[in-house]
NUVODREN-256015 format. One line per field, with one value per atom (N, C-alpha, C): residue in three letters; atom name; x, y, z. Coordinates in steps of 0.001 Angstrom, whole numbers. Example, Ala and Ser with C-alpha at 12.3 -4.5 7.8 and 13.67 -1.06 7.14 Angstrom:
<roses>
aa ALA|ALA|ALA|SER|SER|SER
at N|CA|C|N|CA|C
c1 13190|12300|13200|12850|13670|12900
c2 -5690|-4500|-3300|-2250|-1060|30
c3 7800|7800|7800|7080|7140|7870
</roses>
This chain:
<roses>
aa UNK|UNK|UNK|UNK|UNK|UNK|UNK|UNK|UNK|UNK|UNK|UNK|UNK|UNK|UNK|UNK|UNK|UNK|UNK|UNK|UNK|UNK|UNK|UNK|UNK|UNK|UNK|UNK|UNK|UNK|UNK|UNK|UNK|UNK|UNK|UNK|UNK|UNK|UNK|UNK|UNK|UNK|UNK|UNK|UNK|UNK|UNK|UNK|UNK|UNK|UNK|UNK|UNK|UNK|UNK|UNK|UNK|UNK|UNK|UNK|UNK|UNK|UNK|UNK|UNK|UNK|UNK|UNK|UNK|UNK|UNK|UNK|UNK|UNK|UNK|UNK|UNK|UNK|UNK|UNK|UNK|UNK|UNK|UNK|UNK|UNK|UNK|UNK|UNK|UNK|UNK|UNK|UNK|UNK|UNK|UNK|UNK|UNK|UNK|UNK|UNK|UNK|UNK|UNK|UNK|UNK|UNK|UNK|UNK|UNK|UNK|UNK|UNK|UNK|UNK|UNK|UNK|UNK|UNK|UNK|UNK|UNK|UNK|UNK|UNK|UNK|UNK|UNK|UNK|UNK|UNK|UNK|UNK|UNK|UNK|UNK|UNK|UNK|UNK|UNK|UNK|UNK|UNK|UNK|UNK|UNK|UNK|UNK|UNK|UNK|UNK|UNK|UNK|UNK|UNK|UNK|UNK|UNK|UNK|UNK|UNK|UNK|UNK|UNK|UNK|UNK|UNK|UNK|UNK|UNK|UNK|UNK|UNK|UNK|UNK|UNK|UNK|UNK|UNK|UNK|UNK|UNK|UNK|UNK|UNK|UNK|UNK|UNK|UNK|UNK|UNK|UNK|UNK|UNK|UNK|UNK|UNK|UNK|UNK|UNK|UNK|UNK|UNK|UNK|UNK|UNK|UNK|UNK|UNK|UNK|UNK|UNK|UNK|UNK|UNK|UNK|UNK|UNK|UNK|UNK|UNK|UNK|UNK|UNK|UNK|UNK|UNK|UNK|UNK|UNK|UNK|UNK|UNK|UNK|UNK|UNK|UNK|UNK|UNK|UNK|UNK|UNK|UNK|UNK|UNK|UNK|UNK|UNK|UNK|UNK|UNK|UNK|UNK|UNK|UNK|UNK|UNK|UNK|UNK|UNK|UNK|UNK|UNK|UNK|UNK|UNK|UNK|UNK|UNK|UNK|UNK|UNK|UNK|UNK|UNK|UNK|UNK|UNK|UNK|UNK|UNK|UNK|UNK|UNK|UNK|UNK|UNK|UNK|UNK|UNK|UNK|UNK|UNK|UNK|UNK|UNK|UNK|UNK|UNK|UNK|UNK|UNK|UNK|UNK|UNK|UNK|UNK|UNK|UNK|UNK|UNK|UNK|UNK|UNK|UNK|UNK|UNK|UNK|UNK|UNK|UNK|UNK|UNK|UNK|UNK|UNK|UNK|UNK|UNK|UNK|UNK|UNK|UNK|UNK|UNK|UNK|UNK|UNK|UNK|UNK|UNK|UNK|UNK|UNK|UNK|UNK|UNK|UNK|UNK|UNK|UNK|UNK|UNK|UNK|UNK|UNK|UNK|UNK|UNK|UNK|UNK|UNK|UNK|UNK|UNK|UNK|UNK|UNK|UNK|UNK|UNK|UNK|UNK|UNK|UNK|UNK|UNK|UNK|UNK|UNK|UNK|UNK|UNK|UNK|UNK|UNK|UNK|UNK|UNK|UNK|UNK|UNK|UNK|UNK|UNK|UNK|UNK|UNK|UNK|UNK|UNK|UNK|UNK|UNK|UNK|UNK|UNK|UNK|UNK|UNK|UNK|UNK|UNK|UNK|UNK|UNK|UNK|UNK|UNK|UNK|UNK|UNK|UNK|UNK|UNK|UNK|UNK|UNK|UNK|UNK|UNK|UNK|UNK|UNK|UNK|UNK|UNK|UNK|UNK|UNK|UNK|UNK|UNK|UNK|UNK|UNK|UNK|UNK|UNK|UNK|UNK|UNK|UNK|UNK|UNK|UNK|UNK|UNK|UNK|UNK|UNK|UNK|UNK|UNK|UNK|UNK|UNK|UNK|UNK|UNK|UNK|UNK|UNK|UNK|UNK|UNK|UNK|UNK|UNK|UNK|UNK|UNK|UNK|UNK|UNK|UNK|UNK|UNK|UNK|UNK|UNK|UNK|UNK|UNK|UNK|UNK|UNK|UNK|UNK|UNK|UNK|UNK|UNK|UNK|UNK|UNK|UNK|UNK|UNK|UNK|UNK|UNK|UNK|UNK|UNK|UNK|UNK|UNK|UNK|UNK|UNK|UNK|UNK|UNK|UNK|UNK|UNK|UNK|UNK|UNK|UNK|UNK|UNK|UNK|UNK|UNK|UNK|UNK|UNK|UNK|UNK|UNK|UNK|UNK|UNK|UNK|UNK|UNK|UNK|UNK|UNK|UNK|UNK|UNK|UNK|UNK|UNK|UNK|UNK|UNK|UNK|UNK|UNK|UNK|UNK|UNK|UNK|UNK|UNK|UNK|UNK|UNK|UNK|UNK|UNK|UNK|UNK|UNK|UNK|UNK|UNK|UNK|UNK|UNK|UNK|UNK|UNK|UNK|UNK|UNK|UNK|UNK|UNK|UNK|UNK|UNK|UNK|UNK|UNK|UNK|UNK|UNK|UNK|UNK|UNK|UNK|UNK|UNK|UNK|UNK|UNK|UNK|UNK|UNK|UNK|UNK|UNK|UNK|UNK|UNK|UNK|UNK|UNK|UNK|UNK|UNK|UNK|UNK|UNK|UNK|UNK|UNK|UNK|UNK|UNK|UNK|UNK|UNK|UNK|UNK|UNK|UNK|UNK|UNK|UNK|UNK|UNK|UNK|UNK|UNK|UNK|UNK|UNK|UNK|UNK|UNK|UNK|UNK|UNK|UNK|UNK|UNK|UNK|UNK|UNK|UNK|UNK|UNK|UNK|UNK|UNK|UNK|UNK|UNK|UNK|UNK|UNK|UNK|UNK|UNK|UNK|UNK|UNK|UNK|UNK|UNK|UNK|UNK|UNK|UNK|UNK|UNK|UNK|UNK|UNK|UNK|UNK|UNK|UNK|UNK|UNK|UNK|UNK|UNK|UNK|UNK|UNK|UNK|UNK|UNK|UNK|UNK|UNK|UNK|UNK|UNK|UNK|UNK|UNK|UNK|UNK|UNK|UNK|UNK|UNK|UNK|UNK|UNK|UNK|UNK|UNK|UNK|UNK|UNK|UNK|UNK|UNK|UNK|UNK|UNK|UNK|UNK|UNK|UNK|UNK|UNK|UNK|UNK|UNK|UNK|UNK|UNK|UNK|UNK|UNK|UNK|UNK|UNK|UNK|UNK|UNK|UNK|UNK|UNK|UNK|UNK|UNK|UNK|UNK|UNK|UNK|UNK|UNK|UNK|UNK|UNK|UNK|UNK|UNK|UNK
at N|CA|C|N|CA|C|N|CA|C|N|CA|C|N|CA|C|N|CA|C|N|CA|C|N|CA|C|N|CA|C|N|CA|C|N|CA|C|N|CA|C|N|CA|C|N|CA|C|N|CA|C|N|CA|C|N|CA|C|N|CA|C|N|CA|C|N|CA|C|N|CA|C|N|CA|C|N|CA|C|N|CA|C|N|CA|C|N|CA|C|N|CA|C|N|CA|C|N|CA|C|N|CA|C|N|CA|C|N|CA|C|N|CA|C|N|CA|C|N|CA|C|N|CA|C|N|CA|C|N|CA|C|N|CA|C|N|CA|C|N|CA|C|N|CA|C|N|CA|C|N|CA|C|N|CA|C|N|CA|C|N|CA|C|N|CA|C|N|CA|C|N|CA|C|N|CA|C|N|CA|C|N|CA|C|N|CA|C|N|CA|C|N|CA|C|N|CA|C|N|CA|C|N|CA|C|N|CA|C|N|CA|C|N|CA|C|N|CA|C|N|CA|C|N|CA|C|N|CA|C|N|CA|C|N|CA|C|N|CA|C|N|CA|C|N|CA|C|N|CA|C|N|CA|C|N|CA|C|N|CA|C|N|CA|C|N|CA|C|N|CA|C|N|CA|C|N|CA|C|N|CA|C|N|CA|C|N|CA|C|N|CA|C|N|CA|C|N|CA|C|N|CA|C|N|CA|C|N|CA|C|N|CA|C|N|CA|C|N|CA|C|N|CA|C|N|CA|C|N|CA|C|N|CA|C|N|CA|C|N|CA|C|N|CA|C|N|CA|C|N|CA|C|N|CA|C|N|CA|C|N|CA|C|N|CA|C|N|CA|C|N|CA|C|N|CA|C|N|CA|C|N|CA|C|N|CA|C|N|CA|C|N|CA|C|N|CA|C|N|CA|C|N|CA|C|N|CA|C|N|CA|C|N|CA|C|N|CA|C|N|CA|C|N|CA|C|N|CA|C|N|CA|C|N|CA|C|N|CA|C|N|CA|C|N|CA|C|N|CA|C|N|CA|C|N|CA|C|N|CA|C|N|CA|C|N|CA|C|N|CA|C|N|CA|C|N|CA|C|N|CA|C|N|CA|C|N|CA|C|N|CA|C|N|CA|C|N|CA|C|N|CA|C|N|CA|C|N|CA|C|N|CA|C|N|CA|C|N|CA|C|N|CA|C|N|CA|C|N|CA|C|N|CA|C|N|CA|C|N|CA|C|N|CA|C|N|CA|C|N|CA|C|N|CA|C|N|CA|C|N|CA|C|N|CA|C|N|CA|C|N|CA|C|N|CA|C|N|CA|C|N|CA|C|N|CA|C|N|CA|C|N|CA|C|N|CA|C|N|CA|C|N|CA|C|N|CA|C|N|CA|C|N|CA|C|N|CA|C|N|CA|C|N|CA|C|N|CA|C|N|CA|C|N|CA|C|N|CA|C|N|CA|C|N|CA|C|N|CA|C|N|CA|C|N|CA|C|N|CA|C|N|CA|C|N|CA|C|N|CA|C|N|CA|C|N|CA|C|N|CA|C|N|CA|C|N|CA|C|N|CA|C|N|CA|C|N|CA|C|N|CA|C|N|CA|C|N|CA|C|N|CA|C|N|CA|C|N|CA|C|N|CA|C|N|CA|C|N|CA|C|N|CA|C|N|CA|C|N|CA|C|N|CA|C|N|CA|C|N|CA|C|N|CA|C|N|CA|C|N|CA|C|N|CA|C|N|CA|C|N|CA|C|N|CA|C|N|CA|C|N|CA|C|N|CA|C|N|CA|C|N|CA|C|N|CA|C|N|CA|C|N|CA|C|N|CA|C|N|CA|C|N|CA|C|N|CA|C|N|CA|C|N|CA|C|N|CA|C|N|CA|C|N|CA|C|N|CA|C|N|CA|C|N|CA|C|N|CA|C|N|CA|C|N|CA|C|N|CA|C|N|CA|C|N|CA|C|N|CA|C|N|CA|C|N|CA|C|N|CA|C|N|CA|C|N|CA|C|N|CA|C|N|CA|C|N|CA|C|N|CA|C|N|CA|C|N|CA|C
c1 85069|86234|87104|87830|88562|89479|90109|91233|92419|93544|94771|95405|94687|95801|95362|94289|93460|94128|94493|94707|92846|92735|91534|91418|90429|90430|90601|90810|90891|89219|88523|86938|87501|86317|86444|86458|87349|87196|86290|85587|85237|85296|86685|87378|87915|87498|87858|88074|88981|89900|89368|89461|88861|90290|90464|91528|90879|90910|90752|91673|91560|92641|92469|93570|93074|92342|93317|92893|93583|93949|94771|94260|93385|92789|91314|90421|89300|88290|87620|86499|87102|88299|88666|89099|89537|89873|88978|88234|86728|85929|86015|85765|86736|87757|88662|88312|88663|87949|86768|85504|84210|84264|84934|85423|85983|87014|87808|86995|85947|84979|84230|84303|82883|83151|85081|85443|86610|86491|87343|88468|89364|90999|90966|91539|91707|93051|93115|94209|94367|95125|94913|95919|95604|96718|96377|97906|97793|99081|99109|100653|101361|100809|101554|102145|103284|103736|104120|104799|104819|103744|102604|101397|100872|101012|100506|100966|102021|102681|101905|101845|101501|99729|99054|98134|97540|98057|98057|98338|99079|99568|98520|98008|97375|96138|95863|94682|94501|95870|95782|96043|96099|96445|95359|94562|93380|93713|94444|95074|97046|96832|98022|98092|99363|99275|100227|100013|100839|100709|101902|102146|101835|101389|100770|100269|100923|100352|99473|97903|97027|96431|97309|97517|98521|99893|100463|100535|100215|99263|100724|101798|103174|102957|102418|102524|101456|100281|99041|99038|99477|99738|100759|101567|102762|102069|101208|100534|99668|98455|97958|98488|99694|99835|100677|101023|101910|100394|99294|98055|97682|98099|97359|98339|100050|100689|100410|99946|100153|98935|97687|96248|95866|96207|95818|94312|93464|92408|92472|91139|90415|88588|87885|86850|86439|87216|86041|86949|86812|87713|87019|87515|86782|88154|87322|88334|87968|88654|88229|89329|90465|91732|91539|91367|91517|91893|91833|92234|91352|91595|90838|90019|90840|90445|90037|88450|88137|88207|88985|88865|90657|90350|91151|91281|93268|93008|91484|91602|90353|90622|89867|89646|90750|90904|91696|93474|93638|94836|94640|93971|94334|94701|95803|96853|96626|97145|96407|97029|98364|98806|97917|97806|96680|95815|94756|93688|94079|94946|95264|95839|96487|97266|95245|94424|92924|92353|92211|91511|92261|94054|94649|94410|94473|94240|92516|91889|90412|89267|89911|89511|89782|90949|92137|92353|92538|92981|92228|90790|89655|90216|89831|89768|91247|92515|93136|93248|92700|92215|91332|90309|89112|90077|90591|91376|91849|93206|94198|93168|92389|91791|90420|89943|88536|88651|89563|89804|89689|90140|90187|88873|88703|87151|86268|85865|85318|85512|86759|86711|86076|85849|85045|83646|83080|81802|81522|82894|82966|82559|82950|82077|83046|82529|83378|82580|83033|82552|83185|83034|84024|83024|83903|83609|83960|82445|82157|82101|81361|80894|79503|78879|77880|78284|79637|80111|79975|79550|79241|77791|76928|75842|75648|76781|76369|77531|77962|79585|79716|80586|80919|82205|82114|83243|84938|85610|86398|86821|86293|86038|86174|86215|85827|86733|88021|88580|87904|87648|87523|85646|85137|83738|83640|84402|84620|84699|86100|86588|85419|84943|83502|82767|81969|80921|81592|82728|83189|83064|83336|83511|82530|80693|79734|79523|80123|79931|80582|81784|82834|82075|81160|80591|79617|79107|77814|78103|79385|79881|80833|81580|82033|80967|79563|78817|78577|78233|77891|78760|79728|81670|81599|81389|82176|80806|79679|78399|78162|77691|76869|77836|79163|80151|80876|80720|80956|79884|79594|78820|79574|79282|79854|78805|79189|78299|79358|78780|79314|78525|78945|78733|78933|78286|78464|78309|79755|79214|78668|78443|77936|79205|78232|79765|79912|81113|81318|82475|82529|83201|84237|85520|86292|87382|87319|88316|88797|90227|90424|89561|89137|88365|88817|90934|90952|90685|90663|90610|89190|88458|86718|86478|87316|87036|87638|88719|89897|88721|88001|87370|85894|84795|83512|83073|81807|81583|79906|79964|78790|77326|77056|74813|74707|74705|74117|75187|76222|76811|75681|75436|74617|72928|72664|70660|70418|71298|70961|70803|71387|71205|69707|68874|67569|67647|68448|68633|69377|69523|69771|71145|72432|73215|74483|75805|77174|76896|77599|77629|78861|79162|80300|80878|82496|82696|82058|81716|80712|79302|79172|77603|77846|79146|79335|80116|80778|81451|80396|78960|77975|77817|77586|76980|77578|79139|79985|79945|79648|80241|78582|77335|76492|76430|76756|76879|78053|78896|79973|79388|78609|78105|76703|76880|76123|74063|73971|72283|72080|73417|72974|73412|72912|73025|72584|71462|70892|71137|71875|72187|73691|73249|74853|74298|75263|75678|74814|74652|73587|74767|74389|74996|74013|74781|73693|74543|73693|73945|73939|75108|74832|75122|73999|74254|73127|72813|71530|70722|70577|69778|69648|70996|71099|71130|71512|70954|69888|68746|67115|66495|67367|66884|67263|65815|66137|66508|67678|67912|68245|66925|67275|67569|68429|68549|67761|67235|66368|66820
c2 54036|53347|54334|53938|54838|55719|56624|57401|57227|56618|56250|57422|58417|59779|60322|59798|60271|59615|60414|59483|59747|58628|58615|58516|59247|58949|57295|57182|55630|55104|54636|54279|53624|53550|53028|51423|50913|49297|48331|47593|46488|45776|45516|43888|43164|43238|41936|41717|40857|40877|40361|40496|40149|40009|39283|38505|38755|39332|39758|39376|38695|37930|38920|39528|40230|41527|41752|43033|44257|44608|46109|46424|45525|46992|46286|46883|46667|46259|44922|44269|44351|43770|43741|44500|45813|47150|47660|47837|48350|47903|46602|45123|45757|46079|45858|47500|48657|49927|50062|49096|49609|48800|47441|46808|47961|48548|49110|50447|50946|51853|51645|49905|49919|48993|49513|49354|48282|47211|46009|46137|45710|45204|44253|44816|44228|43938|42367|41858|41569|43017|42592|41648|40775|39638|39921|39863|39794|39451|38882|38363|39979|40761|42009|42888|42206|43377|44262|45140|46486|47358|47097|47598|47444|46355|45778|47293|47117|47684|49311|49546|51679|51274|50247|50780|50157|49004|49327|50937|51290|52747|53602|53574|54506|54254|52896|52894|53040|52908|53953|52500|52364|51478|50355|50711|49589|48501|48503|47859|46980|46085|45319|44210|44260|43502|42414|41173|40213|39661|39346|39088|37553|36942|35690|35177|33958|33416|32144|32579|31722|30306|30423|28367|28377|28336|27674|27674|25982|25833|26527|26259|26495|28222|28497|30285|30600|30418|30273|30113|29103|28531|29285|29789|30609|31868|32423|33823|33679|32933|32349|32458|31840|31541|33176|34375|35225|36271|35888|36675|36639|35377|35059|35127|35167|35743|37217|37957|39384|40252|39084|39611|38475|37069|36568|35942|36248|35780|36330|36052|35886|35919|37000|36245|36298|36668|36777|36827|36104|35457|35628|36576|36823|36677|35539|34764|35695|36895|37367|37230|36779|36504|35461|36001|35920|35953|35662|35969|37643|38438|39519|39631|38975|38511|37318|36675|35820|35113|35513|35163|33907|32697|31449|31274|30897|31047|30053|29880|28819|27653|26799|25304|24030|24249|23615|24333|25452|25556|26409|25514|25616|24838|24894|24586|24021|22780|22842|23102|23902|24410|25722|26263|27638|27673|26063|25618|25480|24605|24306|25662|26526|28048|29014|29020|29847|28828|27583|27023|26787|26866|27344|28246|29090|30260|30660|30651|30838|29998|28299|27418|26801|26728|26037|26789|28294|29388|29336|29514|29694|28131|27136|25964|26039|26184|26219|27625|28612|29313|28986|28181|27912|26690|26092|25087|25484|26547|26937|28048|28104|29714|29095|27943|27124|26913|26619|26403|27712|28588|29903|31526|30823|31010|30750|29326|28628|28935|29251|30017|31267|31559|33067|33430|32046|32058|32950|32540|33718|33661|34021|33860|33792|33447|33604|33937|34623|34965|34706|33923|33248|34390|35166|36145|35811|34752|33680|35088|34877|35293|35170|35943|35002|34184|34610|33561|32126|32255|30538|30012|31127|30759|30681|31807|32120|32287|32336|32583|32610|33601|34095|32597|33043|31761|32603|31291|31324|31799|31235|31787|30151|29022|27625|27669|28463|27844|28842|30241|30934|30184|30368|29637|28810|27267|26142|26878|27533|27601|28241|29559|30181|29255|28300|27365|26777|26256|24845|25992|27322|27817|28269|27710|28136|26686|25501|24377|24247|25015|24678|25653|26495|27707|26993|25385|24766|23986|23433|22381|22746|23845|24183|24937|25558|25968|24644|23281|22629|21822|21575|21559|22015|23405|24277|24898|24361|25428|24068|24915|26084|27378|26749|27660|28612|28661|29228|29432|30622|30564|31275|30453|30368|30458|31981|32258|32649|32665|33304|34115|35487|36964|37001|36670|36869|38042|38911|40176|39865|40473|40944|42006|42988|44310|44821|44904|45916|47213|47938|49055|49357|48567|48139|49091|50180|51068|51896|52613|54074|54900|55818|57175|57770|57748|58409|57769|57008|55858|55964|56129|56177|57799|58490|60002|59996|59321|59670|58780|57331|57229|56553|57100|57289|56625|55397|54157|54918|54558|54744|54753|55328|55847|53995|53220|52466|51109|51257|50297|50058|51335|51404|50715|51810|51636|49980|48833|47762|46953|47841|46548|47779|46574|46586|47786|47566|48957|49937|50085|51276|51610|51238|51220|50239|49787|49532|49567|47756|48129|48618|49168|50126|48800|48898|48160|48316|49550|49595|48969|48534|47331|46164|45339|44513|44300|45187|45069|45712|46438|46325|45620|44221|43064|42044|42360|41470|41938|42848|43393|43111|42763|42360|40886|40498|38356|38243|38821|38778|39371|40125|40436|39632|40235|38937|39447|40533|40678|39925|38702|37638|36520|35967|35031|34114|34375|32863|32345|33201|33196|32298|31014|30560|29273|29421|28124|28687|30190|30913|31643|31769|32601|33658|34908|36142|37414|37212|37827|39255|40022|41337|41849|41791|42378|42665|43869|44911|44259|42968|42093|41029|41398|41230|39578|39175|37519|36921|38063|37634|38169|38706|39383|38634|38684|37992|38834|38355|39162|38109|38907|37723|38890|38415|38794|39018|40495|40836|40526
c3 102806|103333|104094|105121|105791|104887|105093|104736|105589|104981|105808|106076|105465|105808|106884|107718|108847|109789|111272|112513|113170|113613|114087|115409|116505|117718|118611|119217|119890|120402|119868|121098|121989|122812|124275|123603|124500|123944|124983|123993|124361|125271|125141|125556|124777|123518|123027|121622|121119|119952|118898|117470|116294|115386|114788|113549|112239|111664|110398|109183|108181|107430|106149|105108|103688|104274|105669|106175|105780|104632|104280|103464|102650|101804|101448|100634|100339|101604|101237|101878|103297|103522|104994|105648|105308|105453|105947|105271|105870|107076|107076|107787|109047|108964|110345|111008|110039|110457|111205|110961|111238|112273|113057|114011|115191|114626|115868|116507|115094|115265|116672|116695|117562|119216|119355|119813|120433|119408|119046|119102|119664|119306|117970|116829|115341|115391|115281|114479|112782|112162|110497|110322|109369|108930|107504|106555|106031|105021|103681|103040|102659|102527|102251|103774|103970|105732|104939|103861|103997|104498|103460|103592|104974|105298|106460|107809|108073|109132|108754|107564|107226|107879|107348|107374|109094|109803|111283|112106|111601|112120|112108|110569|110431|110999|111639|112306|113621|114293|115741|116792|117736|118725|118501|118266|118217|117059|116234|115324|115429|114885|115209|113905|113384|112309|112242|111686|111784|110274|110126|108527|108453|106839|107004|106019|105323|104216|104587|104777|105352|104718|103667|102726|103627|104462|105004|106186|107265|107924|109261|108847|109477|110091|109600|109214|109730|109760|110525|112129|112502|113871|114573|113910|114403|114764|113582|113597|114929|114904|116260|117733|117571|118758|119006|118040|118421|119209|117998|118391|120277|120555|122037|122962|122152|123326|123209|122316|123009|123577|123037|123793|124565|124876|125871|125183|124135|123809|122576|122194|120802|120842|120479|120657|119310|117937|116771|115375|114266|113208|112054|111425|109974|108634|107867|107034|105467|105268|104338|102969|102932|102459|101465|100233|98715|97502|96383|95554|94718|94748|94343|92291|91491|90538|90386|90115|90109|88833|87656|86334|86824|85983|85450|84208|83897|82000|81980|80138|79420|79989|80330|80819|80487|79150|78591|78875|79474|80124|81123|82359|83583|83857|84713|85334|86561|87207|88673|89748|89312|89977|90195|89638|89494|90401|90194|90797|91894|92511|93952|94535|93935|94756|95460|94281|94735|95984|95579|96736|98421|97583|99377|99857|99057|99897|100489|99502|99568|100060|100134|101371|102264|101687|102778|104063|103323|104524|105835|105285|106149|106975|106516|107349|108606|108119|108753|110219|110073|110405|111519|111149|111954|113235|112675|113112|114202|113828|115128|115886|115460|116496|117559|116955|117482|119177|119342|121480|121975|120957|122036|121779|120623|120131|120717|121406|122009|123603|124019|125830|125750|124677|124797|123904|123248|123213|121967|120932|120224|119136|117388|116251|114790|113791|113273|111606|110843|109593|108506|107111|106350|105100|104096|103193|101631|101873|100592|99392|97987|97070|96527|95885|94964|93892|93288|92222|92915|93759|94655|93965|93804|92837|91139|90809|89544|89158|87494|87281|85721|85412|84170|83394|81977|81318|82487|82790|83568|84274|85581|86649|87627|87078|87528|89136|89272|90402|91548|91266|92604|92398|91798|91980|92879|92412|92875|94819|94689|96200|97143|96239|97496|97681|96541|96649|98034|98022|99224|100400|100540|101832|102234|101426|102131|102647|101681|102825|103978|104290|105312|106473|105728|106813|107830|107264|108233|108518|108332|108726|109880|109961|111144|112134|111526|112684|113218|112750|113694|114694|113922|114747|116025|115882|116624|117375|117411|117863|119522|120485|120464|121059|121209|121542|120860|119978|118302|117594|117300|115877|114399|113235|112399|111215|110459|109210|108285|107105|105868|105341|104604|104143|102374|101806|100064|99735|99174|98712|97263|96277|94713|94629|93659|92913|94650|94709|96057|95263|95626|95201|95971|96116|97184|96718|96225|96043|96757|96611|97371|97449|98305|97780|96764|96866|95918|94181|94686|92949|92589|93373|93252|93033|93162|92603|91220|90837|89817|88749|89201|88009|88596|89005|89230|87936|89119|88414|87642|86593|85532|85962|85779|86201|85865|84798|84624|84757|85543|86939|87970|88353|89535|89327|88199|88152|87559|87459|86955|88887|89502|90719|90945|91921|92555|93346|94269|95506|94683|93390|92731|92830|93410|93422|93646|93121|93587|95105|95556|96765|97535|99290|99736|100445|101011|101850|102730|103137|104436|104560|103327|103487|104082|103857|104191|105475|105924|106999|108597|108083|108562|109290|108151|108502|109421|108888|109507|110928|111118|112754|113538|113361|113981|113306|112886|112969|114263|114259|115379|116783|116662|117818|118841|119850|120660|120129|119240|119021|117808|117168|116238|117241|118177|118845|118490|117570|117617|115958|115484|114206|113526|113389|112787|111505|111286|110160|108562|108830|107266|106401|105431|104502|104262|104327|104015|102788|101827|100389|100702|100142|100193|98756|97834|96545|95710|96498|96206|95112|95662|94853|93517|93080|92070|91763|92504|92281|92467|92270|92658|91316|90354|89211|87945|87123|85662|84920|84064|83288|81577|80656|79577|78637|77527|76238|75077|74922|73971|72665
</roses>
């Protein structure tokens, strides 16, 4: 993951702009870094502007941040429309903006207030998202990536609301590729364990030999596995690629595991 204490050179740009939502730290951090790496104008959005504003800085001109609680559709559209007055376009929308703990009290006291706050944010967001950004997505032939889970397949005792919400945002992922295609393409990215920490938090407490040797590819996965991926689904050598979900979790949802 980047180091915010680094100013980093500027790349040659592109052209063209990417919206990144739950962009200051972890999955989308990484996600927006390995973007501007490869030449992108990154718009991070995100509900935290303190953070927000240090860690645009620290990512150098190629970065621009707009503050934004992406359950409210008021706040969204505003963010939008501030995005296209100050770049004029949009070609690429990655809905990564979540709840980071996927655990809900016990069944019998959840709340639905609880329930309805994970699925605004974690499906709602995306949809509204896809919504205000789709016309101008669409003048530029552009893409968009929604940063489901595997808890969409599989899931520990309480866990029912963020489950529930990834499961719906791998349906919202094929239902807007076909919406929005052939002018849009539209996938979703399931990480597994990602190791979405500081460097320095990942030195201060270094994850266990047998964290790692239980996944297939032998290790915890990096933000940089996934933001990999994200930055060629957005790019034009996955062209022919939309409306899929693609698992990144060194296998581990292809493995039996029973109780001796």
């Amino acid at each position: 993951m980047i180091d915010l204490s680094l100013e980093t050179d500027r790349p040659p740009s592109n052209g063209k702009v990417a919206l990144v939502t739950g962009a200051v730290r972890g999955i989308g951090l990484g996600i927006s870094a390995w973007l501007i790496a490869e030449g992108w104008q990154v718009v991070l959005v995100d509900i935290d502007r303190k953070r927000g504003s240090r860690v645009a800085k620290a990512l150098g001109g190629s970065a621009w941040f707009v503050g934004m609680d992406v359950a409210q559709e008021s706040q969204v559209a505003m963010g939008v429309a501030e995005v296209l007055g100050q770049f004029g376009r949009l070609d690429a929308l990655v809905c990564n903006a979540a709840f980071a703990d996927p655990r809900n009290p016990p069944l019998a006291e959840l709340r639905l207030s609880h329930w309805n706050h994970v699925l605004g944010v974690n499906l709602t967001g995306p949809l509204l998202l896809a919504k205000h950004c789709s016309a101008y997505l669409q003048a530029h032939h552009g893409a968009m990536v929604n940063i489901a889970s595997t808890r969409a397949h599989q899931s520990e005792s309480n866990s029912e609301a963020y489950a529930a919400s990834k499961a719906g945002l791998l349906g919202l992922t094929h239902a807007l590729a076909i919406s929005l295609g052939p002018d849009v393409r539209v996938n979703a990215v399931s990480p597994g364990w990602i190791d979405a920490r500081s460097p320095s938090e990942r030195q201060q407490a270094p994850l266990s030999a047998q964290n790692h040797v239980q996944h297939p590819a032998g290790r915890v996965g990096s933000v940089e596995d996934v933001a990999a991926l994200v930055a060629w689904l957005l790019s034009d050598r996955a062209g022919f690629v939309t409306g899929q979900e693609f698992v990144v979790d060194g296998g581990m949802t292809r493995k039996m595991i029973y109780l001796d």
